[in-house]
Gaussian input, Z-matrix of N, CA and C with variables (Angstrom, degrees):
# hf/3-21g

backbone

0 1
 N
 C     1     B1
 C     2     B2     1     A1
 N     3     B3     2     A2     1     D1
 C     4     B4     3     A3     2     D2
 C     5     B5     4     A4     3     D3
 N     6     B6     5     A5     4     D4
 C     7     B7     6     A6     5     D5
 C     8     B8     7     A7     6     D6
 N     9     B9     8     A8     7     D7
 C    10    B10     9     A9     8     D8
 C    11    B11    10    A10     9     D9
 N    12    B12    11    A11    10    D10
 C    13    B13    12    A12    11    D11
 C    14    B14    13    A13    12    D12
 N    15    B15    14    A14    13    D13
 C    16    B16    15    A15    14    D14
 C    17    B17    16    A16    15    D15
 N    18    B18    17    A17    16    D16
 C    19    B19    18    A18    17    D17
 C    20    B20    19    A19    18    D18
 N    21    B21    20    A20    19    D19
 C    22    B22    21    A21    20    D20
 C    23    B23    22    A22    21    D21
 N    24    B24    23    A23    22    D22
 C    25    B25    24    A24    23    D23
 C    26    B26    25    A25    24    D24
 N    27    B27    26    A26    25    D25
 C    28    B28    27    A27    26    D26
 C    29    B29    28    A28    27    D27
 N    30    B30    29    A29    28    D28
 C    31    B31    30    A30    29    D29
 C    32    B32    31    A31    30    D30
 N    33    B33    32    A32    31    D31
 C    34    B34    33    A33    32    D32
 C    35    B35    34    A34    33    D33
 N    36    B36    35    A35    34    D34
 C    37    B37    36    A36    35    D35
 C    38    B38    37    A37    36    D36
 N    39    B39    38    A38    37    D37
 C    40    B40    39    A39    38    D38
 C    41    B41    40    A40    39    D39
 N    42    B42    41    A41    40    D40
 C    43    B43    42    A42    41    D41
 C    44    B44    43    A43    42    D42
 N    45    B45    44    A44    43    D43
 C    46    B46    45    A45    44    D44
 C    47    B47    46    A46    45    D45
 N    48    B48    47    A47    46    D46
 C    49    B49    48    A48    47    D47
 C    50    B50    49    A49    48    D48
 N    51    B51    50    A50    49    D49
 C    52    B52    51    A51    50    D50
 C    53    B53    52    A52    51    D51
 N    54    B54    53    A53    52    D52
 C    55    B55    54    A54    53    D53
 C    56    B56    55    A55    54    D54
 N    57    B57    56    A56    55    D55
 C    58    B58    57    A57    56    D56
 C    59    B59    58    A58    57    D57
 N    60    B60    59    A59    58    D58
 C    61    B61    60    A60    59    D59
 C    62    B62    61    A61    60    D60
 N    63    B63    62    A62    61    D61
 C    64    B64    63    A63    62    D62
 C    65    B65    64    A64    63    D63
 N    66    B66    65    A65    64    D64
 C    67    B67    66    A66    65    D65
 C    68    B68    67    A67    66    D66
 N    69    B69    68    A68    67    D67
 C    70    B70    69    A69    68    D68
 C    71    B71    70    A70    69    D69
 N    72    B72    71    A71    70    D70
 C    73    B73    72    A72    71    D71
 C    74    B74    73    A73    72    D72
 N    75    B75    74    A74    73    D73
 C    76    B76    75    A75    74    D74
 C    77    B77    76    A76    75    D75
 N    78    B78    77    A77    76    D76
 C    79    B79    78    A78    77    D77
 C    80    B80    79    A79    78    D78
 N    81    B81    80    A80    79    D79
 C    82    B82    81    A81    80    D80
 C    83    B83    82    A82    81    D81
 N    84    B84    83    A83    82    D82
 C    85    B85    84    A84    83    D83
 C    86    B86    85    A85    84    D84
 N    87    B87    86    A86    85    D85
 C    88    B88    87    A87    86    D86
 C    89    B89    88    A88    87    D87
 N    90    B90    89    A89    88    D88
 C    91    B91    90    A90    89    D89
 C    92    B92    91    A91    90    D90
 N    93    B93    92    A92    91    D91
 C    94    B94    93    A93    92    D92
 C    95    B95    94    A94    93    D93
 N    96    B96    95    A95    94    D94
 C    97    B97    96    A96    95    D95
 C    98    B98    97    A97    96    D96
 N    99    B99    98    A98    97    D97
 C   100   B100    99    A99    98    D98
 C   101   B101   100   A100    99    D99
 N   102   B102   101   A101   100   D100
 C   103   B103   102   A102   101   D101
 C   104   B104   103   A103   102   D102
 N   105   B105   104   A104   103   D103
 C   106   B106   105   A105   104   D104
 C   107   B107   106   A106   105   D105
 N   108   B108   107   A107   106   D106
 C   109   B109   108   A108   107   D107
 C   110   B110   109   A109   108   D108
 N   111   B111   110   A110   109   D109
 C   112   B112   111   A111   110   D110
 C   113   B113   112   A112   111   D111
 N   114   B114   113   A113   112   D112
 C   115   B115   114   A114   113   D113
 C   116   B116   115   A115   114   D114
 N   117   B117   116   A116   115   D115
 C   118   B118   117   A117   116   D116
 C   119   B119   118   A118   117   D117
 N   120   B120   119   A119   118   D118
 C   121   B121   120   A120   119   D119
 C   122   B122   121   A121   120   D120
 N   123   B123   122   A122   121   D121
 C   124   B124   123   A123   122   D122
 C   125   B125   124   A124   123   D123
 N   126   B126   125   A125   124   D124
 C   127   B127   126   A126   125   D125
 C   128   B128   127   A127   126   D126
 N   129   B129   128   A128   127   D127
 C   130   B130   129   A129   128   D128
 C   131   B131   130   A130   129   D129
 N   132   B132   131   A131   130   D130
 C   133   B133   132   A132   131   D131
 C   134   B134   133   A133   132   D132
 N   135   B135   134   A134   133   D133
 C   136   B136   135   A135   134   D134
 C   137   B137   136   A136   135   D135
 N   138   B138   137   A137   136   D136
 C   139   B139   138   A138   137   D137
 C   140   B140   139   A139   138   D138
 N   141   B141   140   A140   139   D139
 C   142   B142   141   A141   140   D140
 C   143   B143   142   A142   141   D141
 N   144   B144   143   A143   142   D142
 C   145   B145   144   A144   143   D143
 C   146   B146   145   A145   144   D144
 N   147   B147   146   A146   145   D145
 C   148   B148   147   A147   146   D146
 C   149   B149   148   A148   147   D147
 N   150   B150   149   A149   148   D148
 C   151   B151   150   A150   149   D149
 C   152   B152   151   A151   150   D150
 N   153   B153   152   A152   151   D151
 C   154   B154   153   A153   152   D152
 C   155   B155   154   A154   153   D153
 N   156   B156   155   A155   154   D154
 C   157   B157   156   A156   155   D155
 C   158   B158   157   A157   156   D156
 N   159   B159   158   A158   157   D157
 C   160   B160   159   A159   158   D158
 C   161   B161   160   A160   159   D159
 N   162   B162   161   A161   160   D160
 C   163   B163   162   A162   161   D161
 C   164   B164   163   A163   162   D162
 N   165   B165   164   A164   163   D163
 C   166   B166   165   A165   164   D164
 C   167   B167   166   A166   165   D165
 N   168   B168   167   A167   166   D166
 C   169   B169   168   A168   167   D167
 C   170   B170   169   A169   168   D168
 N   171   B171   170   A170   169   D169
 C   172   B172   171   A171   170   D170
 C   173   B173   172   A172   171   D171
 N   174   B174   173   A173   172   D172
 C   175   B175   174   A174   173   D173
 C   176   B176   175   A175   174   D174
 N   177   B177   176   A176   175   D175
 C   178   B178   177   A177   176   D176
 C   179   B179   178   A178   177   D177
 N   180   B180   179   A179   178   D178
 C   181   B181   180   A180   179   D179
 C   182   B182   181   A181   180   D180
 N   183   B183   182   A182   181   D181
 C   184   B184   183   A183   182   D182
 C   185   B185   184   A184   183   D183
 N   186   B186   185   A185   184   D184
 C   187   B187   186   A186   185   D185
 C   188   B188   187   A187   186   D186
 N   189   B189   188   A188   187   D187
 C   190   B190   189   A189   188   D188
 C   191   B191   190   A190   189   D189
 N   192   B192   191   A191   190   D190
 C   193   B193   192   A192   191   D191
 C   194   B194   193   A193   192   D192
 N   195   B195   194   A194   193   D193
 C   196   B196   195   A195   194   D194
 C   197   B197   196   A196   195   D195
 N   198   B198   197   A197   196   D196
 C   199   B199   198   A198   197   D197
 C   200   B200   199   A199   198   D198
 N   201   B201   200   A200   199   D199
 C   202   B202   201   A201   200   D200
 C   203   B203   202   A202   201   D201
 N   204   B204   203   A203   202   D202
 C   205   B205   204   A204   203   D203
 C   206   B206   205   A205   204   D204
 N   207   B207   206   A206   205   D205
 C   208   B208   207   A207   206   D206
 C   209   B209   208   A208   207   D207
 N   210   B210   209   A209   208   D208
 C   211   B211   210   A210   209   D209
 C   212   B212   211   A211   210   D210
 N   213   B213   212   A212   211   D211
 C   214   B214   213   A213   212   D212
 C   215   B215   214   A214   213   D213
 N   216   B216   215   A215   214   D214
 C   217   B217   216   A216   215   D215
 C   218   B218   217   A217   216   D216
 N   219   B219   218   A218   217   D217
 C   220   B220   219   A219   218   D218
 C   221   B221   220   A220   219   D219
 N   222   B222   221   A221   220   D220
 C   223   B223   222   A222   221   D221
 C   224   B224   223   A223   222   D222
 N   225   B225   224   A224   223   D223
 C   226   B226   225   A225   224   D224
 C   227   B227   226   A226   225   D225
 N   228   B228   227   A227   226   D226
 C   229   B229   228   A228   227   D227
 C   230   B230   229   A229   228   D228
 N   231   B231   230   A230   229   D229
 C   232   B232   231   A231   230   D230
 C   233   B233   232   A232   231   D231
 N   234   B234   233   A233   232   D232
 C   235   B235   234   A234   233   D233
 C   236   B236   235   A235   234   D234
 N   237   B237   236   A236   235   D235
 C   238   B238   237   A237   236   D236
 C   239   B239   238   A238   237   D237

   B1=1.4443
   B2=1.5233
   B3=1.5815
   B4=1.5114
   B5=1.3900
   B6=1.6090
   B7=1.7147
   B8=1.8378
   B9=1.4716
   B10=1.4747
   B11=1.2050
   B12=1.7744
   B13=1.4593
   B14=1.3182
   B15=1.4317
   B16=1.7653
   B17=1.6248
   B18=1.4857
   B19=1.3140
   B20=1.6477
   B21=1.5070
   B22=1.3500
   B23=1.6756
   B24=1.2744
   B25=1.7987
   B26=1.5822
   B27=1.3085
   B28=1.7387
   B29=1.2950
   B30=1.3198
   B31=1.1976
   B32=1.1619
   B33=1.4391
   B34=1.7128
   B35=1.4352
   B36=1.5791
   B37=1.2453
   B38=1.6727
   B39=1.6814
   B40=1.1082
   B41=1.9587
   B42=0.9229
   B43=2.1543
   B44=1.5064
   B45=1.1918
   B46=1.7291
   B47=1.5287
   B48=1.9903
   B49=1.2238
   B50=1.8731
   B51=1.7199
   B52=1.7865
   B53=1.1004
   B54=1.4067
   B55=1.5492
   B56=1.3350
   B57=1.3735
   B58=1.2573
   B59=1.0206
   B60=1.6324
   B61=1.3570
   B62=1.6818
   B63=1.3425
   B64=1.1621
   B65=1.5668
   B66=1.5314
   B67=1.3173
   B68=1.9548
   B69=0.9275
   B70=0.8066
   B71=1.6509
   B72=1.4303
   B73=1.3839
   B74=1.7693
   B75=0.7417
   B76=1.9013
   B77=1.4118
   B78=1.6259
   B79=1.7167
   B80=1.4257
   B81=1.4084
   B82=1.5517
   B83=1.8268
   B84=1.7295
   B85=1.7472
   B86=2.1780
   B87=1.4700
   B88=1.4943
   B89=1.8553
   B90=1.3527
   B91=1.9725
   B92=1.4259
   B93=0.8940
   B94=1.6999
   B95=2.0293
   B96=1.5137
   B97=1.1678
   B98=1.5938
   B99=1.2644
   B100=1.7733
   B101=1.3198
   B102=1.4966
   B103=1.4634
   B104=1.7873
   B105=1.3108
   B106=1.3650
   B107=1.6105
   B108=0.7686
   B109=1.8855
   B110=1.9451
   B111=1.4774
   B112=1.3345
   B113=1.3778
   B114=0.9990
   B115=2.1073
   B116=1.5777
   B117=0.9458
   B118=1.5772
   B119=1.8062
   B120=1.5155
   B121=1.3240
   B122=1.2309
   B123=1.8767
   B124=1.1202
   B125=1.3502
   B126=1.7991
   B127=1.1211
   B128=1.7357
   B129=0.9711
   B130=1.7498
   B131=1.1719
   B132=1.7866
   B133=1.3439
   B134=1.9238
   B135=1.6857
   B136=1.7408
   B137=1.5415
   B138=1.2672
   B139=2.0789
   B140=1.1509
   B141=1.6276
   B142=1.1765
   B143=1.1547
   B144=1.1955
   B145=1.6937
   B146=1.7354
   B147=1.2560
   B148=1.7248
   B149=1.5864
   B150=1.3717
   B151=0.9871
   B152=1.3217
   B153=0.9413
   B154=1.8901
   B155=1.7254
   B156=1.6741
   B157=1.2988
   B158=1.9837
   B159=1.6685
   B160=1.3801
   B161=1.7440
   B162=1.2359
   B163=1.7107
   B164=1.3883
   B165=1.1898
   B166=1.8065
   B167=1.9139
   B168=1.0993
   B169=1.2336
   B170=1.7301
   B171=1.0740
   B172=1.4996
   B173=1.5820
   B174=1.3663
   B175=1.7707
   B176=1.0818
   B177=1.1464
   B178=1.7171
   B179=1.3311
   B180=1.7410
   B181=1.3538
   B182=1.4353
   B183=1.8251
   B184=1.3759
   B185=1.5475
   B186=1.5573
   B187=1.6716
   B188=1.8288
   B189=1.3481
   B190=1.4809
   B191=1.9694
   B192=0.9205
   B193=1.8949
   B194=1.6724
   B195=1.3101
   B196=1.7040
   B197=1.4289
   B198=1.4637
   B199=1.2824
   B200=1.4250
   B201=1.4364
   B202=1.8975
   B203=1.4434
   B204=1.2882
   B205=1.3722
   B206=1.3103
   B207=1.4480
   B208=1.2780
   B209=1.6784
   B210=1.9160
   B211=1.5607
   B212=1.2031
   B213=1.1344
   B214=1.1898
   B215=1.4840
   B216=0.8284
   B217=1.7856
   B218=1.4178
   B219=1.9375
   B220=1.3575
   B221=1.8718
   B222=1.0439
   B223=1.7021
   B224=1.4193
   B225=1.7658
   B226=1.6781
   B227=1.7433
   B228=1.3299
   B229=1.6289
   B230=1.2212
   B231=1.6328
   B232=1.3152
   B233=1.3407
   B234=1.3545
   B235=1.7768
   B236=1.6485
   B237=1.0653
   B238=1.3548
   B239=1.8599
   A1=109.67
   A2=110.95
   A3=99.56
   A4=95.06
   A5=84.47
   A6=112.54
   A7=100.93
   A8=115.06
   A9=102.18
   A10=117.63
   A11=117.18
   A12=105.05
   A13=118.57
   A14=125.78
   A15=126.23
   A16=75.29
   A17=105.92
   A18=145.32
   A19=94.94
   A20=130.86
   A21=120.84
   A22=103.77
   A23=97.88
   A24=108.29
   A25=89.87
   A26=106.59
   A27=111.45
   A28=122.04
   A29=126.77
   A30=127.86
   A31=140.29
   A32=137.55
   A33=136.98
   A34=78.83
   A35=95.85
   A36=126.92
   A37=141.36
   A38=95.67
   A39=92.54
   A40=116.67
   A41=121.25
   A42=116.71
   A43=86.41
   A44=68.18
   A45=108.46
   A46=122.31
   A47=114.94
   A48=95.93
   A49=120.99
   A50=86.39
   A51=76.68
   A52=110.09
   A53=117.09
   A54=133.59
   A55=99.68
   A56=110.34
   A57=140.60
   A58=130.09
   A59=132.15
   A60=119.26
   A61=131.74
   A62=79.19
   A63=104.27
   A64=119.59
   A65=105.02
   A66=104.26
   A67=102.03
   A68=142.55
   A69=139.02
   A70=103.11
   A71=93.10
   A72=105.30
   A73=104.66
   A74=123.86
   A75=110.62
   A76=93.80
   A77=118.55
   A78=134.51
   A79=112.49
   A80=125.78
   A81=132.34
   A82=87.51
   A83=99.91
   A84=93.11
   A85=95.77
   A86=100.61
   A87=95.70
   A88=108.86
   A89=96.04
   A90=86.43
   A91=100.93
   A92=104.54
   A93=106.57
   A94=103.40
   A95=114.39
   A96=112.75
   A97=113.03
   A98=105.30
   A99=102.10
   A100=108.72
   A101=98.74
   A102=110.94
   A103=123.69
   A104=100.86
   A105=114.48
   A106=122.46
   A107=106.53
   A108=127.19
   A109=104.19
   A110=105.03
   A111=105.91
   A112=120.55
   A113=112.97
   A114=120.84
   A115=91.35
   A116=141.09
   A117=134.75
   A118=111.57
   A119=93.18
   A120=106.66
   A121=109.34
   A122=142.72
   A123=144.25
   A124=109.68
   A125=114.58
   A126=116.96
   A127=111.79
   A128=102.50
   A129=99.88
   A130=157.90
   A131=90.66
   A132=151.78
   A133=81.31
   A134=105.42
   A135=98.71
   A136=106.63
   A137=106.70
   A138=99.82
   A139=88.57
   A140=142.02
   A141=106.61
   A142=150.68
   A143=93.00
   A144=113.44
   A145=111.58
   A146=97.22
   A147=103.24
   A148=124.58
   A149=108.37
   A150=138.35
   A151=145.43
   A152=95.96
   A153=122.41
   A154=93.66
   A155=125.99
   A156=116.75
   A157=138.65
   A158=80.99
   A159=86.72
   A160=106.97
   A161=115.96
   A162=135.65
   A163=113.93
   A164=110.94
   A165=119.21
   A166=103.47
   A167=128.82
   A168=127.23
   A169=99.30
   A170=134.61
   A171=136.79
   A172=79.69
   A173=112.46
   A174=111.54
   A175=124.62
   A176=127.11
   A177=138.29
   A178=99.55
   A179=130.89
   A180=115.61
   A181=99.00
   A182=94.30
   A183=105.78
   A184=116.29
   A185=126.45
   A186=118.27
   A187=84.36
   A188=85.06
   A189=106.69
   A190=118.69
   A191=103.38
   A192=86.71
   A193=95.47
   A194=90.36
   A195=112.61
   A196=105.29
   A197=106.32
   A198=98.00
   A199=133.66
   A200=88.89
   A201=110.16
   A202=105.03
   A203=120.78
   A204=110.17
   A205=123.06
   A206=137.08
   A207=147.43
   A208=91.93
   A209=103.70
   A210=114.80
   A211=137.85
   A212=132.50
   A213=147.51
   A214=123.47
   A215=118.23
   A216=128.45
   A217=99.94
   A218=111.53
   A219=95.02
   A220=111.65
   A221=117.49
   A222=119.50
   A223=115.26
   A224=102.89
   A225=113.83
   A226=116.06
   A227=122.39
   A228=147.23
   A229=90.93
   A230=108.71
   A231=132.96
   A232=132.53
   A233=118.19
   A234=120.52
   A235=106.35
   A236=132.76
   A237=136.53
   A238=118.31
   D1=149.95
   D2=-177.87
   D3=-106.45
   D4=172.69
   D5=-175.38
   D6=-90.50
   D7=-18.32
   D8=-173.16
   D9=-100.10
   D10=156.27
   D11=-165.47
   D12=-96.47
   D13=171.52
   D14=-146.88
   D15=-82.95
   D16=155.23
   D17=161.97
   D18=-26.50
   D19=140.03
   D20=155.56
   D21=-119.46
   D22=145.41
   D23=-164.08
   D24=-140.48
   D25=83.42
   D26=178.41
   D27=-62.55
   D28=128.01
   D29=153.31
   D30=-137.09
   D31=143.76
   D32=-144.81
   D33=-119.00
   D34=144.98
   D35=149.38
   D36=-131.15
   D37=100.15
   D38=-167.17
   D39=-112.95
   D40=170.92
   D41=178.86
   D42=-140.76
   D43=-178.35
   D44=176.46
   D45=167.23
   D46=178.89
   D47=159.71
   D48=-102.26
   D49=162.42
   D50=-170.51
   D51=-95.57
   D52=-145.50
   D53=179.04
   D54=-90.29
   D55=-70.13
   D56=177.47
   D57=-118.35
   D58=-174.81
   D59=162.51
   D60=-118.31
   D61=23.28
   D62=178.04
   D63=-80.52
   D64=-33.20
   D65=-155.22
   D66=-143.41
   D67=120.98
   D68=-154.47
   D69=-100.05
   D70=92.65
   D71=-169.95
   D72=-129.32
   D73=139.86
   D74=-174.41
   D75=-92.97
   D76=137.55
   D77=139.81
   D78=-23.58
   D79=-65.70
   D80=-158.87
   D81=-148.37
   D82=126.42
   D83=177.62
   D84=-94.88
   D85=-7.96
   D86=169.70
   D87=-58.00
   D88=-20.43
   D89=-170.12
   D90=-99.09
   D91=-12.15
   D92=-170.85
   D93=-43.88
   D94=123.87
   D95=173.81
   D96=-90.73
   D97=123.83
   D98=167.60
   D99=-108.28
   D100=109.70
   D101=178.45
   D102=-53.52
   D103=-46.37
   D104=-174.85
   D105=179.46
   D106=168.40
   D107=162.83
   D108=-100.27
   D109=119.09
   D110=165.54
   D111=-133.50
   D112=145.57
   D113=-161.19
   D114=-67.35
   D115=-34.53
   D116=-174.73
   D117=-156.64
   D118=168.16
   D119=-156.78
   D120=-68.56
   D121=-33.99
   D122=128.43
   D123=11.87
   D124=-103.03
   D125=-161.93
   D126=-56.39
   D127=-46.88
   D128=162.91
   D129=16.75
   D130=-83.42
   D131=-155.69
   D132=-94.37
   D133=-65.00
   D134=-171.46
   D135=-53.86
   D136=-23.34
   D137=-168.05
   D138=-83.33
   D139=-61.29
   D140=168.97
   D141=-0.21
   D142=-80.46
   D143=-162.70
   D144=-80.01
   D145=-16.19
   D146=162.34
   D147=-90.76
   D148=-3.55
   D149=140.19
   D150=-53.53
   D151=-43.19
   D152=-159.14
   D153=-105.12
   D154=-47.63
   D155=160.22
   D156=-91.75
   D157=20.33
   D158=170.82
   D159=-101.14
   D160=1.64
   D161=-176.13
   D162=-122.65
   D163=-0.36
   D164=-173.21
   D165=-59.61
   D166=-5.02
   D167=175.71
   D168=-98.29
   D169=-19.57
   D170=-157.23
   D171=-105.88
   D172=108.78
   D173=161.49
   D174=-94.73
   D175=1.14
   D176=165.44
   D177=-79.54
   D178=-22.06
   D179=-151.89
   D180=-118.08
   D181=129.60
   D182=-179.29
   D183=-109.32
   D184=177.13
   D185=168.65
   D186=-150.09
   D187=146.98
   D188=-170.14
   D189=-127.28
   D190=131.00
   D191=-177.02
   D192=-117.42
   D193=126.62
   D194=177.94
   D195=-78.48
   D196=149.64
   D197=156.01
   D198=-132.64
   D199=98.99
   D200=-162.55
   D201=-48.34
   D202=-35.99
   D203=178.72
   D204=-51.55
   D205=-29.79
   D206=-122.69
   D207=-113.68
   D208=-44.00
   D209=151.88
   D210=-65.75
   D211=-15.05
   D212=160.40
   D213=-76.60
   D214=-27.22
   D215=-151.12
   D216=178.55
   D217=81.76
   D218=-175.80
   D219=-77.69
   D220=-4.52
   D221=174.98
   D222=-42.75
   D223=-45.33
   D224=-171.88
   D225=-71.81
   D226=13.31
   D227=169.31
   D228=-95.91
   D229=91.11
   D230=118.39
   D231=-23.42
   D232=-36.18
   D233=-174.70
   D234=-89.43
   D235=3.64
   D236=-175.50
   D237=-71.36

């Protein structure tokens, strides 16, 4: 077993409601919910999406997962 710790690949997850849906712009950034900070895209992805269907009646309201890593350390962007 190792002594070093797994890779961290941050990502925020935050919703709200928008303007539109066009454009991912928030109504009020005072309401804006930030769900969390998660070490990888996995756990994330679940706050998301437990997220995203606990609001599935609110159609203005979106949740989004950032990916802080990509700001932090643009090297760790894989999609490049």
């Amino acid at each position: 077993m190792s002594d070093s710790p797994q890779q961290q690949l941050l990502h925020l997850v935050i919703g709200g409601e928008l303007h539109d849906l066009d454009h991912a712009t928030f109504k009020d950034l005072d309401q804006v919910d930030i769900v969390g900070l998660y070490p990888n895209y996995a756990s994330a992805y679940a706050a998301w999406k437990a997220k995203a269907q606990m609001t599935v009646d609110s159609a203005q309201t979106r949740y989004f997962i950032v990916h802080l890593h990509r700001l932090l350390d643009p090297e760790t962007d894989t999609h490049r």
